[in-house]
N, C-alpha and C positions, 0 to 999 in steps of 0.2 A: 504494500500500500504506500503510495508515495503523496507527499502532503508538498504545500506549496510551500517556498516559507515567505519570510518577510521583505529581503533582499529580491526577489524574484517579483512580489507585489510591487513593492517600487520601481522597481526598472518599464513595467508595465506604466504604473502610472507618468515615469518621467517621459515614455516617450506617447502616450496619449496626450501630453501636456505639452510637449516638441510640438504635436501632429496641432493640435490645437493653436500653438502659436504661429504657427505656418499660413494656417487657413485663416489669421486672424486678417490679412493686409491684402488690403484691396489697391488696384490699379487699374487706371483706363488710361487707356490712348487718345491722347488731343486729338489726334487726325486718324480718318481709316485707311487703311493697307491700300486702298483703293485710288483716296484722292493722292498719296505721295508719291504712286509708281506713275499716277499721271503727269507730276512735274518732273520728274524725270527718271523714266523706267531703268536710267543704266546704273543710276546712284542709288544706295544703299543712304537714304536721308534719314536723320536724328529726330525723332519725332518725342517732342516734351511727352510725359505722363501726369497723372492726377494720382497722388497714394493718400488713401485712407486705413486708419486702423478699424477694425471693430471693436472696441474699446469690453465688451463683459467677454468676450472671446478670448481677446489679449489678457485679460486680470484673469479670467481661470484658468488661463495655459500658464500663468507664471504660480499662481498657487499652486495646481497639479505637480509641476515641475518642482517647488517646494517641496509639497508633502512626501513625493515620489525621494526628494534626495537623503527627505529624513528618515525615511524607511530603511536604507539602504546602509546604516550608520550599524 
């Protein structure tokens, strides 16, 4: 019979809390793919971005990431 332990719960939680923090950051693209290749198809142009956090995503993926490290102690 093999039991889980404690170390093993936290690794779980840290990176449920990683996955969490990942998915917290949002971005969009000023221009679309479409109108930049029309100014000019040969260049590969720098197109600004918009980043947002999700702000209770981001605070639980750092707490999970917390609890998860103190599991692991």
């Amino acid at each position: 019979m093999t039991f889980i332990t404690r170390q093993q719960i936290g690794l779980i939680v840290v990176l449920v809390g990683t996955a969490s923090l990942a998915f917290s950051i949002r971005t969009l693209s000023q221009y679309d793919e479409k109108i930049l290749k029309e100014i000019d198809p040969d260049k590969k142009l720098w197109a600004p971005t918009q980043t947002a956090i999700v702000r209770p995503l981001f605070w639980g993926g750092l707490v999970l990431v917390s609890i998860g490290t103190a599991l692991q102690w």
